[in-house]
VODO-601947 format. One record per residue: residue in one letter; x, y, z of N, C-alpha, C, O in turn. Coordinates in steps of 0.1 Angstrom, whole numbers, plus 5000, padded with zeros to 4 digits. Layout:
BEGIN
AXYZXYZXYZXYZ;...
END
This chain:
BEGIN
X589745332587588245352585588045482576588545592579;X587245442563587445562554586245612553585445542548;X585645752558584545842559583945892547584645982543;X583145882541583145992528582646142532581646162540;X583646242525583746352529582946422519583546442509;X581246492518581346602506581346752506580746802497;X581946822513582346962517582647002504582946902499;X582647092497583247132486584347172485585047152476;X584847272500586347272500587047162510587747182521;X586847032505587746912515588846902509589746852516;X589346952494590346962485591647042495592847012495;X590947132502592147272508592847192520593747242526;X592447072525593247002537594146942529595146942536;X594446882518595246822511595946952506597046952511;X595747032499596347112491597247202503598147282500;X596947182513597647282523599147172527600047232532;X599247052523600446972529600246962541600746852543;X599647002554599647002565600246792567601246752573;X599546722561599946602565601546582565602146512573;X601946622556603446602554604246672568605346632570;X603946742574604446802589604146752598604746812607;X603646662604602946622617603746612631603446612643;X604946602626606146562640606446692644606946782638;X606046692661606946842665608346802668608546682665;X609446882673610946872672610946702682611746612680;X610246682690610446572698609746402693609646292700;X609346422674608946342672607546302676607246192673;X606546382683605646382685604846382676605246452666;X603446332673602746372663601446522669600646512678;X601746612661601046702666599246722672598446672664;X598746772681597246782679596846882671597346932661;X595446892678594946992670595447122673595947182664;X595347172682595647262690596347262707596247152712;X597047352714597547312723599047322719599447332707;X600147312734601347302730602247162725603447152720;X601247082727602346992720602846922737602646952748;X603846802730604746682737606146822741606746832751;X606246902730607546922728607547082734608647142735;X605947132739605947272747606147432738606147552742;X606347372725606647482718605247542712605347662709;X604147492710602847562706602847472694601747452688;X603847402688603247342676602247242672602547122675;X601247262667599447272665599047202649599747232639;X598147132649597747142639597047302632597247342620;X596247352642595547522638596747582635596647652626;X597947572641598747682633599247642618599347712608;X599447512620600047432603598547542594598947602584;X597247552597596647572586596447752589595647802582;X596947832600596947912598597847962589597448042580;X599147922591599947942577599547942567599648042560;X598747792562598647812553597547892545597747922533;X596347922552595547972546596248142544596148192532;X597148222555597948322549598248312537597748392529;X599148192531599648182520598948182509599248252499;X597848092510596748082496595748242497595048262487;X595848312505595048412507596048502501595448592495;X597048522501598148622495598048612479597948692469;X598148452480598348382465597148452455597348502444;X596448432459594748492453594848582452595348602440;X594748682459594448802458596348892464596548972473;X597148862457598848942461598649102461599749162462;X597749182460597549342458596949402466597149512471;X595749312468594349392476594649302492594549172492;X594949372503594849332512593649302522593549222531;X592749392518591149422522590949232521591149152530;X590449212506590549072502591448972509590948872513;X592748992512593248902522593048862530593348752533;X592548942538591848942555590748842552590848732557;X589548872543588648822537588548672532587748582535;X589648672525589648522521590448422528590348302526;X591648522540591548432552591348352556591648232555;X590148452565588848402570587948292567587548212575;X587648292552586848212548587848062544587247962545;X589148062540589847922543589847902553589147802553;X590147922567590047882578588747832584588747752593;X587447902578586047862586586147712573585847592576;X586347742561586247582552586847492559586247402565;X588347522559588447372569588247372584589047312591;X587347432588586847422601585447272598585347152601;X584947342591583847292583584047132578583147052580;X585047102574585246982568585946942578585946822578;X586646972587586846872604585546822611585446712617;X584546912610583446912617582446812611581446752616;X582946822599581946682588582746602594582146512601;X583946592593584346442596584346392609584146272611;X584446492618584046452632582746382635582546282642;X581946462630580246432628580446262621579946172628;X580746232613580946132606581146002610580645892606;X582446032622583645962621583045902636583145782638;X582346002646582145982658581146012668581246002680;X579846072660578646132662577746002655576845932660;X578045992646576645942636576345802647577245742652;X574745772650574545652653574945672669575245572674;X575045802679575945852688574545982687574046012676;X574146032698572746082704571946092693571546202689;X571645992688571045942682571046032667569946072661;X572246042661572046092648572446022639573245942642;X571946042627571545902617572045962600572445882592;X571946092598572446122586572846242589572346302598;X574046282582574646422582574946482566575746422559;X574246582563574746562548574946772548574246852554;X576046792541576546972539576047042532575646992522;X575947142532575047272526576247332517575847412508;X577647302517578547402508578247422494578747502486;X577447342491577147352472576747522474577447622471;X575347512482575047672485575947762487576247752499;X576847872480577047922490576548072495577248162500;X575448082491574248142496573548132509572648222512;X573748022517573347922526572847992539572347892544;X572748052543573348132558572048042570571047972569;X573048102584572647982594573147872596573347832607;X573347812585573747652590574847562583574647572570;X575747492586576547482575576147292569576247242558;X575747232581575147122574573547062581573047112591;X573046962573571246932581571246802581572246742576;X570746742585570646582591569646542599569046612606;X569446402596568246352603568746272620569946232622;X567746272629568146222644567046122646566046102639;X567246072656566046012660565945842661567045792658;X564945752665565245602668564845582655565345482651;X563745642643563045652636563845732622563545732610;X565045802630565245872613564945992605565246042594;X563846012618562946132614562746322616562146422611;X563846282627563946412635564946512624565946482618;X564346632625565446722616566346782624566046842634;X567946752619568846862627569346982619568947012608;X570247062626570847192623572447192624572647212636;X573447182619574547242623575347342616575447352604;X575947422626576447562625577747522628577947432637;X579047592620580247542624580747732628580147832624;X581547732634581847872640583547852641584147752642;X584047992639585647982645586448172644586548262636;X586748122656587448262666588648202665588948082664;X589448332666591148322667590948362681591948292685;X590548392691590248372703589848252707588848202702;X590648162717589948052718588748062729587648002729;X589048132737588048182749586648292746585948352754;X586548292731585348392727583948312730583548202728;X583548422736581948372737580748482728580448602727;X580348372723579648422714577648472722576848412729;X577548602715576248632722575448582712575748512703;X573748662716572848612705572548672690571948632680;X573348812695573848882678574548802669574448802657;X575648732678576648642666576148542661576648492651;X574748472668574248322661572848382658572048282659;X572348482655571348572651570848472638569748432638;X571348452633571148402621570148252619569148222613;X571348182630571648052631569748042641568647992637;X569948072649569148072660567448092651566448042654;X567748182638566448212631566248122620565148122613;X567348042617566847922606566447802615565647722610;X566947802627566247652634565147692638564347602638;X564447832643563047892646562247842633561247772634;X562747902622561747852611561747742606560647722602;X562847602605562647502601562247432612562147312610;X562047492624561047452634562047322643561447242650;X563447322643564247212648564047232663564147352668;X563747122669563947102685564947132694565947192691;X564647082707565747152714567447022715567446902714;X568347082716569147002715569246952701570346892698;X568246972691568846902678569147012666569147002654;X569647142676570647252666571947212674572147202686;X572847192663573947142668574747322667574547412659;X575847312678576647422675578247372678578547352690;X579447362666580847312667581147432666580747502658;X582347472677583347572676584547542683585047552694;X585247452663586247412662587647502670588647432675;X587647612671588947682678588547712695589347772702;X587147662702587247652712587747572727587447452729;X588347642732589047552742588947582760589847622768;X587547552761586647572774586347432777585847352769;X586747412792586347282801585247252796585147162787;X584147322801582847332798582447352782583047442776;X581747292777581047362761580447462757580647532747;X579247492772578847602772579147732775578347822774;X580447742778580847852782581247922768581948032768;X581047862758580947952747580048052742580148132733;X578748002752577448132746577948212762578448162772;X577748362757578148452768576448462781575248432779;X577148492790576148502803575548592803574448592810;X576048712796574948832799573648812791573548752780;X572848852796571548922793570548752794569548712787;X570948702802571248492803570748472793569548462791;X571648472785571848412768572148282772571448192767;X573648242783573848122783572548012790572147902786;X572048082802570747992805569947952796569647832794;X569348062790568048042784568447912770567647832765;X570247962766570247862753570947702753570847612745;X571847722770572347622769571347482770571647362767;X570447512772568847392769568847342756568747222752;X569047422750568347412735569547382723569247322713;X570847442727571447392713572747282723573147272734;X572947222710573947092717575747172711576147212700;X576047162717577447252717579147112717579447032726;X579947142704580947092706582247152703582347212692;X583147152712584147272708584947182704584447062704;X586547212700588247202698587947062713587746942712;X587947132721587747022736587346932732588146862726;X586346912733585546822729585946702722585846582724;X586346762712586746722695588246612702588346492701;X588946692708590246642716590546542725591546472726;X589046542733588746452742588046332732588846262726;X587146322731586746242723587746152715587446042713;X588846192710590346162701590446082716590145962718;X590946172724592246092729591145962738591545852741;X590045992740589345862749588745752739588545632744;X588545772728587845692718589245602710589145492706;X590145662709591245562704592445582713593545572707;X592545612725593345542734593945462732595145462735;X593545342727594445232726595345232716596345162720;X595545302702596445332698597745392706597645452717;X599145362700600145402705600245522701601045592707;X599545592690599445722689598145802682597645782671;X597845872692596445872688596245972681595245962672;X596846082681596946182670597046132660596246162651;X598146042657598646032644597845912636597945902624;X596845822644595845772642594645842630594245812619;X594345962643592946012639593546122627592746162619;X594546152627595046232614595246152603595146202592;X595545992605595645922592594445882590594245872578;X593645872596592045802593591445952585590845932575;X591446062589590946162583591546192573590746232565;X592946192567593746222553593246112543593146132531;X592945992550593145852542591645912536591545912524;X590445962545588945972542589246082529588946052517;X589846212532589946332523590346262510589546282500;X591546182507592146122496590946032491590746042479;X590345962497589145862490588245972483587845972471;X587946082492586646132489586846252476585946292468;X588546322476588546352466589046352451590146312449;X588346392442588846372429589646492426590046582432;X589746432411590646582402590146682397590846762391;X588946712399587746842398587646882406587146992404;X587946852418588046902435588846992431588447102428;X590246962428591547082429591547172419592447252417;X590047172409590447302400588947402403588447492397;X588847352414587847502417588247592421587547692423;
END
């Protein structure tokens, strides 16, 4: 099943090789996160923590400041283009959302990283914000979605239709990603719809279960989407 992907960095999941690795030492095909078949920690998040070190060296080999910096920002990209394809692949037509389309052209953008329409009608405006902590247990307060929380106030989006993915979270619960003090988590777990790493994991393994391997499923369905969706102008930005 091939998704069309338009993120502007969907190029850096390919350009990282990550697909050519997938087997841990026991032949397993790796998740996203988690230890693995084989108990050793091998992850898909670490395949691209590597790599984003590498391309972030590559860039900038002098200025370290910049390293840290552009890190960061390869890692939240392909957070971003998991989260389109997830959205894509297994949301759309699923609480009732109907288009998903990304903000990366901007990248001036702040608040939100993609908008879409919900509803039986088509009509409803959504919000989504993609987030990611090298902490998988971080909870974020209302300083850290300050932003996020003030572009759905002004485009006026309802409750439950600001979406919030945080791709590197790995909490039972979804909500236990907005923190409890000051009841940040009461007052917001109403209002925004929350999907972590969990989530994303569970959904894999209950939605294609019937594959003999379900990782290596949902990783070929997503490479196969990246390769359709991108061209040869992709790899020279």
């Amino acid at each position: 099943m091939t998704i069309e992907l338009t993120h502007i960095q969907r190029y850096l999941w390919l350009e990282s090789n990550v697909f050519d690795n997938l087997k841990d030492d026991l032949g397993n095909t790796i998740p996203l996160f988690g230890k693995g078949a084989d108990k050793k920690g091998q992850n898909m998040e670490k395949l691209l923590y590597e790599f984003a070190k590498k391309e972030a060296v590559r860039r900038y080999p002098s200025n370290k400041f910049s390293q840290i910096k552009e890190y960061k920002f390869i890692i939240g990209a392909l957070m971003e283009v998991l989260a389109e394809f997830y959205l894509k692949f297994f949301e759309l037509n699923n609480y009732d959302l109907r288009v998903v389309i990304d903000t990366s052209e901007n990248k001036f953008q702040k608040g939100y990283d993609f908008i879409g329409l919900a509803g039986h009608n088509g009509d409803v405006k959504i919000q989504v914000q993609v987030k990611w902590r090298k902490d998988k247990k971080y909870r974020f307060n209302k300083f850290n979605l300050k932003t996020m929380l003030e572009m759905a106030e002004q485009e006026n989006i309802k409750d439950k239709d600001l979406y919030l993915i945080v791709v590197s979270a790995d909490f039972s619960d979804p909500y236990e990603v907005l923190n409890f003090r000051e009841n940040f988590r009461s007052e917001y777990s109403s209002k925004i719809k929350i999907i972590t790493g969990r989530t994303i994991a569970n959904k894999i393994n209950n939605d294609l279960k019937r594959s003999d391997d379900v990782w290596g499923t949902f990783w070929g369905f997503f490479k196969e989407s990246l390769e359709k969706s991108c061209t040869f102008q992709d790899f020279m930005i």
